[in-house]
C-alpha positions as CSV (number, residue, x, y, z in Angstrom):
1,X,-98.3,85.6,53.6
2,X,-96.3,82.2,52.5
3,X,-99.1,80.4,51.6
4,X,-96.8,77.3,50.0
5,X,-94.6,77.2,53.3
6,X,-97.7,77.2,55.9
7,X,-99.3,74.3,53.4
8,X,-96.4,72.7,53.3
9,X,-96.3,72.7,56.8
10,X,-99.3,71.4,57.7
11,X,-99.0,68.4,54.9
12,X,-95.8,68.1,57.0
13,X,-97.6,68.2,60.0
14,X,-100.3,65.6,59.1
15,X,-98.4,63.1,57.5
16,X,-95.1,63.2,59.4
17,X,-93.8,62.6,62.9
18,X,-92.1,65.6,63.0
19,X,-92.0,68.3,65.6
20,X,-93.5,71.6,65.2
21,X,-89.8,72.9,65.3
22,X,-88.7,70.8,62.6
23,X,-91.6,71.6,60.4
24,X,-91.3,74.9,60.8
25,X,-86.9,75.0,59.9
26,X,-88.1,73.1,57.0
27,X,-90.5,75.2,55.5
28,X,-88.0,78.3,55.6
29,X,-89.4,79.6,58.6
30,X,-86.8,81.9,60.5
31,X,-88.6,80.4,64.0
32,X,-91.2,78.4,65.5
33,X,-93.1,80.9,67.3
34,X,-93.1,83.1,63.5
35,X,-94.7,79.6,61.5
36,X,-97.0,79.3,64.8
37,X,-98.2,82.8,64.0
38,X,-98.5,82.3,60.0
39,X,-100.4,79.2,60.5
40,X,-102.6,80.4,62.7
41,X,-103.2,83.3,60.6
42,X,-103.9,81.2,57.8
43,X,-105.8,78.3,59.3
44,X,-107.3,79.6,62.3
45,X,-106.2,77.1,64.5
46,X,-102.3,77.2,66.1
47,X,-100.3,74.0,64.9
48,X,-100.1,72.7,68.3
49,X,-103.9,72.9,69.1
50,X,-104.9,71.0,66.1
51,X,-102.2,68.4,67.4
52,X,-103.8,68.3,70.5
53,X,-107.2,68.0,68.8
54,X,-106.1,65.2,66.2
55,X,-106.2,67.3,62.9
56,X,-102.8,66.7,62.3
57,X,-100.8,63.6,63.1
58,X,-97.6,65.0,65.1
59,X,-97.5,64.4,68.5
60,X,-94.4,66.2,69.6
């Protein structure tokens, strides 16, 4: 699994305004719904959930 990439992504998430699409094209991902899947895999909660729950700053 890309450990860096999803981390990365997350950091990304929390301290950016970016979308989840964005994030995810740049962290290398070849798709949104394939960095969905990675970081739920990896932190047990889909990007968009911990959106909606506040763990992450991004609100698109």
């Amino acid at each position: 699994m890309p450990e860096l990439r999803i981390t990365e992504g997350r950091r990304l998430l929390q301290h950016s305004d970016l979308p989840i699409v964005d994030v995810s094209v740049a962290c290398g991902f070849v798709s949104p719904s394939h960095f969905s899947k990675c970081y739920t895999a990896y932190f047990g909660n889909s990007p968009s959930k911990e959106i909606r729950h506040g763990y992450v700053k991004s609100s698109r």
